[in-house]
C-alpha positions in Angstrom: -110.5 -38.0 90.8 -111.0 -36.3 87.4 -109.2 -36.3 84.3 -107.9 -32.9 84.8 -106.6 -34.2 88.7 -105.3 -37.1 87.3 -103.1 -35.2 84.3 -101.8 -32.7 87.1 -100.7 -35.5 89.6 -98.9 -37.3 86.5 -97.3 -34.6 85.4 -95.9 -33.4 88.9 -94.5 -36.7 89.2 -93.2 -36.5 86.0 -91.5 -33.4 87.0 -90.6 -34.8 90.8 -88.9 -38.1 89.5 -86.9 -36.9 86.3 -83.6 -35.5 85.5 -83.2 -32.5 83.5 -82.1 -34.3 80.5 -85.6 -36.9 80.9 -87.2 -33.6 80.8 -85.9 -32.0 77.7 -86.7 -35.8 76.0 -89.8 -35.2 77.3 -91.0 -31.9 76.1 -89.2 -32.0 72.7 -89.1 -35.5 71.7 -85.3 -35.3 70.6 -82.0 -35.8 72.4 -78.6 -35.2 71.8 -75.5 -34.6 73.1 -73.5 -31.3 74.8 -71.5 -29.7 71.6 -68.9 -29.0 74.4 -67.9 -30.4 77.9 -65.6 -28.3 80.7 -63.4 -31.0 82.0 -61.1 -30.8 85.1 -57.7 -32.1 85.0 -55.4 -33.6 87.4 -52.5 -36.2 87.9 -50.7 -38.2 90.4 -47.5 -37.3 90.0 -44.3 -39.3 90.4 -41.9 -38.6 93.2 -40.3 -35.4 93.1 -42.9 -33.8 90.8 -45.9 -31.4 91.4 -48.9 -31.3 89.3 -51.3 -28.4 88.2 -54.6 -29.1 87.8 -56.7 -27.9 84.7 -59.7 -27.1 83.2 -60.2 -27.9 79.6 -63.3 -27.6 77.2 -63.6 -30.9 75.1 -65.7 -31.3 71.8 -68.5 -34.1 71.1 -67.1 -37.1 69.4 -69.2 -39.8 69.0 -71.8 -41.7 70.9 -71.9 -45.4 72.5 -75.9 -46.4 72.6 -76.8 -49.6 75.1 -78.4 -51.7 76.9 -77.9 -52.3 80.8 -79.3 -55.5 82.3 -80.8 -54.9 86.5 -77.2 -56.7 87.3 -75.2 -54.1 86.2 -74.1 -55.6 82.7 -73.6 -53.8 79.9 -74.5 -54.6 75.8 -73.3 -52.6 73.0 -75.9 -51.7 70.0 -74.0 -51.6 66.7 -75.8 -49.4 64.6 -78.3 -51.0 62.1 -77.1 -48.6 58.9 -74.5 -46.8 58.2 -73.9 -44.3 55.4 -70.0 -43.1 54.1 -68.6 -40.7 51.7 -65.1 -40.0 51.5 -65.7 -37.3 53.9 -68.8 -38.0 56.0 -70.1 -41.1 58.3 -74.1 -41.3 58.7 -74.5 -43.9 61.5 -78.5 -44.8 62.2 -79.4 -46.7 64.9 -83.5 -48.1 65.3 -84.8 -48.8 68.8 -86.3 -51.3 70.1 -90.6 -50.2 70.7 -90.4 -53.7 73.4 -87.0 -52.8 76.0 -86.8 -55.8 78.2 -83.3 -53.5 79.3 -83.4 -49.8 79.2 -81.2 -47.9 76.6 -78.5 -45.5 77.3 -76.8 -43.1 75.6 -73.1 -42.0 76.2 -71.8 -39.3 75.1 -67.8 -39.5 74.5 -65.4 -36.0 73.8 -62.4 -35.7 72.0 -59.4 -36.5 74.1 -60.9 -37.4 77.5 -61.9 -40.2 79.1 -65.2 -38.9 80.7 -68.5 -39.6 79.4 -72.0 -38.4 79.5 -74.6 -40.5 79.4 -78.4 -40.7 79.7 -81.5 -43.1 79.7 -82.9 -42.8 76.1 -87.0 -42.4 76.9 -89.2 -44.8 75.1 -90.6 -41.7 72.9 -87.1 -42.3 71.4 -87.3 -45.1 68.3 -84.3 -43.6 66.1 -80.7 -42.4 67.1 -78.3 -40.5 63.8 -74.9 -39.9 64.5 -73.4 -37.7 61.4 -69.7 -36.6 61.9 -66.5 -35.9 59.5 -63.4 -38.1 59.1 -60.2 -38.4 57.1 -59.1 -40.6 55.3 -58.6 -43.5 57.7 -62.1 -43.1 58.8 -61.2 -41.6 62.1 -63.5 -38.8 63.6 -61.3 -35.6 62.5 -64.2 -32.8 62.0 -67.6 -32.2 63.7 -69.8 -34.8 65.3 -73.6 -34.1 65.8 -76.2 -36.7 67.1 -79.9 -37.1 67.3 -82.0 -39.4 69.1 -85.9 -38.9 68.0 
């Protein structure tokens, strides 16, 4: 098989076996997280009560990065710097080149309790998570993150 054969199989198993969001990693070495995420609501009511579903949008937040062992187990990554003004948070976190676990990275929205989240590809070595808080340090303004 030639070189050529050999890059067009590779990359239509590339294409076959990956999600979207493996893709994008892929073809522009950076990831982040959806600015915005369409949530739908619902509740189980108490006796006597009905409830009416929603849909709500939800804003980025922050990010949860980590490892998951083949059992199932999961192991938080603290980030390795972190940069604060009384306004802004820079938090930097530096990958690992040798994974014996894959990475993750979850995305987490203001005022719901569903996530996003994604293997981070091994092109990945550096995740920046820059958002806004007051003055208690809580998250109160925008959030961005990049993974490169």
């Amino acid at each position: 098989m030639s070189l050529s054969e050999t890059f067009c199989c590779a990359v239509l198993l590339l294409l076959h076996w990956s999600t979207p969001t493996q893709l994008q990693q892929f073809a522009s070495n950076v990831l982040t997280c959806p600015a915005t995420l369409l949530v739908e609501e619902s509740a189980s009511p108490p006796s006597g009560w009905n409830a009416v579903s929603a849909t709500a949008k939800r804003g980025f937040e922050r990010i949860s990065i980590y490892q998951r062992s083949p059992e199932g187990e999961e192991f938080d990554l603290a980030p390795d710097e972190q940069k604060q003004t009384t306004t802004n948070t820079s938090q930097v976190w530096n990958l690992p080149t040798d994974r014996s676990m894959p990475i993750f990275l979850r995305c987490r929205y203001r005022n719901s309790a569903v996530v996003l989240e994604t293997k981070i590809s091994l092109a990945l070595h550096k995740c920046t998570l820059d958002y806004v808080h007051n003055a208690r340090g809580m998250i109160s303004g925008a959030s961005e993150v990049q993974c490169r």
